[in-house]
Each structure stands twice: as structure tokens, then as C-alpha cells.
C-alpha positions as MATLAB code, in Angstrom:
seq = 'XXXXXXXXXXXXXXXXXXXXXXXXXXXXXXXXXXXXXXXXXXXXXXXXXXXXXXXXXXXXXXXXXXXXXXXXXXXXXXXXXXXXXXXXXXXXXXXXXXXXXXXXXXXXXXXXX';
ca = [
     -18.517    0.852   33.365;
     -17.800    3.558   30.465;
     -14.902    4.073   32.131;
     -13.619    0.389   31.930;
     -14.471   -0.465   28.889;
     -12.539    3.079   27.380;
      -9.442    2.272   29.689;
      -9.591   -1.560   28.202;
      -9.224   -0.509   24.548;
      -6.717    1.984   25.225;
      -4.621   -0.540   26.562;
      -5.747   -3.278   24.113;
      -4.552   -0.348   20.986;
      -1.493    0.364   23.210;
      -0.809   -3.311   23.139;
      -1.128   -3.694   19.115;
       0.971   -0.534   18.158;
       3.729   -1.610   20.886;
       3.340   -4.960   19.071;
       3.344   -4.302   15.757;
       6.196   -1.644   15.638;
       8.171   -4.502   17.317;
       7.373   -6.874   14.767;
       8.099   -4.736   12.011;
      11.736   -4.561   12.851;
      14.464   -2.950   11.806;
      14.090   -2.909    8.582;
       9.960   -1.484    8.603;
       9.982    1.421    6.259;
       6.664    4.019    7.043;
       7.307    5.623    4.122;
       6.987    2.817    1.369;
       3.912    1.766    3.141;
       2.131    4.492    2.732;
       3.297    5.330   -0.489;
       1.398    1.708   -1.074;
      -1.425    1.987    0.903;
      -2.189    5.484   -1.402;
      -1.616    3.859   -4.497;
      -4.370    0.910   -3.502;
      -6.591    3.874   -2.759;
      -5.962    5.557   -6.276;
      -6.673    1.899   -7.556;
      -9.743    1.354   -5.816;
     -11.551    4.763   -6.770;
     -10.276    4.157   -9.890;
     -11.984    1.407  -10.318;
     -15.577    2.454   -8.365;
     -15.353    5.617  -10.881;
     -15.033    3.932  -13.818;
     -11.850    5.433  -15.006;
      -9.737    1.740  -14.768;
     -10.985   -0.850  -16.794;
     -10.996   -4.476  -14.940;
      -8.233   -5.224  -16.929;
      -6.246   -2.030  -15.793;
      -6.784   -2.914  -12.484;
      -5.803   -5.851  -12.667;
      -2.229   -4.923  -14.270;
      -1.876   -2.597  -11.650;
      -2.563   -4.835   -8.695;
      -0.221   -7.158  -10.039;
       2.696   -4.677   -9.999;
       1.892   -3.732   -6.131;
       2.274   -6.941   -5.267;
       5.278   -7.695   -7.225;
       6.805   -4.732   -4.886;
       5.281   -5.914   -2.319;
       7.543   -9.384   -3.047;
      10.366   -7.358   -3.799;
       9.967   -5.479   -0.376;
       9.798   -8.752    1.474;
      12.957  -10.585   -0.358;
      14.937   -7.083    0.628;
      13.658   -7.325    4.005;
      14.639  -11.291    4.350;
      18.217  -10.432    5.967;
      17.047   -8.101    8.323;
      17.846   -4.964    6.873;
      16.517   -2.475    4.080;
      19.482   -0.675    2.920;
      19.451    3.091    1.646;
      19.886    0.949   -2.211;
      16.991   -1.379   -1.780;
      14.868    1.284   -0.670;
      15.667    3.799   -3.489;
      15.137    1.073   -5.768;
      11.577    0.858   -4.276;
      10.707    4.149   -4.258;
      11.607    4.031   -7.950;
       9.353    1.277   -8.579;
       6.659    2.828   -6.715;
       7.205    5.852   -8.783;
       6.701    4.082  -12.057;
       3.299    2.480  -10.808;
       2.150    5.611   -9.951;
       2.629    7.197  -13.102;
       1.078    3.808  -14.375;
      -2.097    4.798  -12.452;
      -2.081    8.181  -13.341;
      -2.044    6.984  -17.222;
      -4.945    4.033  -17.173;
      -6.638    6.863  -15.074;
      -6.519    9.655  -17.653;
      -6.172    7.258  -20.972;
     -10.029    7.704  -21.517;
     -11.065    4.163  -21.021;
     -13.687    4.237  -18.712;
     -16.363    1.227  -17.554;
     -20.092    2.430  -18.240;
     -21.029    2.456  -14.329;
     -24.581    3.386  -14.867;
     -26.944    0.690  -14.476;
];
């Protein structure tokens, strides 16, 4: 029965990793995702230390998502050219330096209750 049920979600992850790299297409891009997906985590301990104020946060998450727009109107014809994705990096460079700053700018949110 172990045996099954192991063998049934290997096949089941099989089945979303096939799926997903074939729905990413073409024009998927590992790198700016996880260039992303580390700047939400710098965001979010940010924020459960204390060192970004709500409305740092909030600044912050608003320019991810505005590259995550930008990512998605570059991506609309099918393909992410070597342009569109150094202008991406770039703007993921100057978010994370915005994160480092609210970080380190010596606002922090009293977290002790």
C-alpha cells in the first residue's frame, strides 16, 4: 500500500513539472523568477522582523507586481527577448536595493507585544 501511494505522487509531481514547464513556454525565464520569489522572501522577513514599516511594504509589493505586469506584457507575443529581459533584471535590481534601504533606514515596527 506504501508502495502505491509513493509511486502515485511520483507520477502525480511528474505530471505537474511536465505540465507546468510546458505551460510556461518559450518565453519562461527561471532566472527572473527566482530573483522574485527572493525578493518576496526579503519582504516578508522584513516585515515579521520589524525592519519594514507597513507602509514600506507596501511600496515594495507594489513595485513586484508592477514587474510582474511588465513581465507578462513582454511575455504577451510569445517571446522574452535578450532586451526585455535585461530591462527586467534592471528593474529587479533597483527593488532590491529598494529593500535593502527600507531594511537598513532604521524604521522599524515595535514587534513586542
Amino acid at each position: 500500500m506504501k508502495r502505491f501511494i509513493l509511486s502515485v505522487l511520483g507520477a502525480g509531481t511528474a505530471a505537474v513539472l511536465v505540465t507546468s514547464a510546458a505551460y510556461a513556454g518559450p518565453a519562461a525565464d527561471p532566472g527572473i523568477h527566482a530573483r522574485m520569489a527572493n525578493q518576496q522572501k526579503r519582504i516578508s522577513q522584513g516585515v515579521r522582523t520589524g525592519e519594514l514599516t507597513p507602509r514600506e511594504a507596501g511600496r515594495l509589493e507594489r513595485h513586484e507586481a508592477r514587474i510582474r505586469h511588465d513581465e507578462l506584457m513582454m511575455k504577451s507575443d510569445g517571446v522574452l527577448t535578450r532586451g526585455e529581459r535585461a530591462q527586467l533584471n534592471r528593474e529587479l535590481d533597483r527593488v532590491s536595493r529598494n529593500i535593502y534601504r527600507a531594511k537598513h533606514n532604521g524604521k522599524r515596527v515595535n514587534t513586542a507585544f
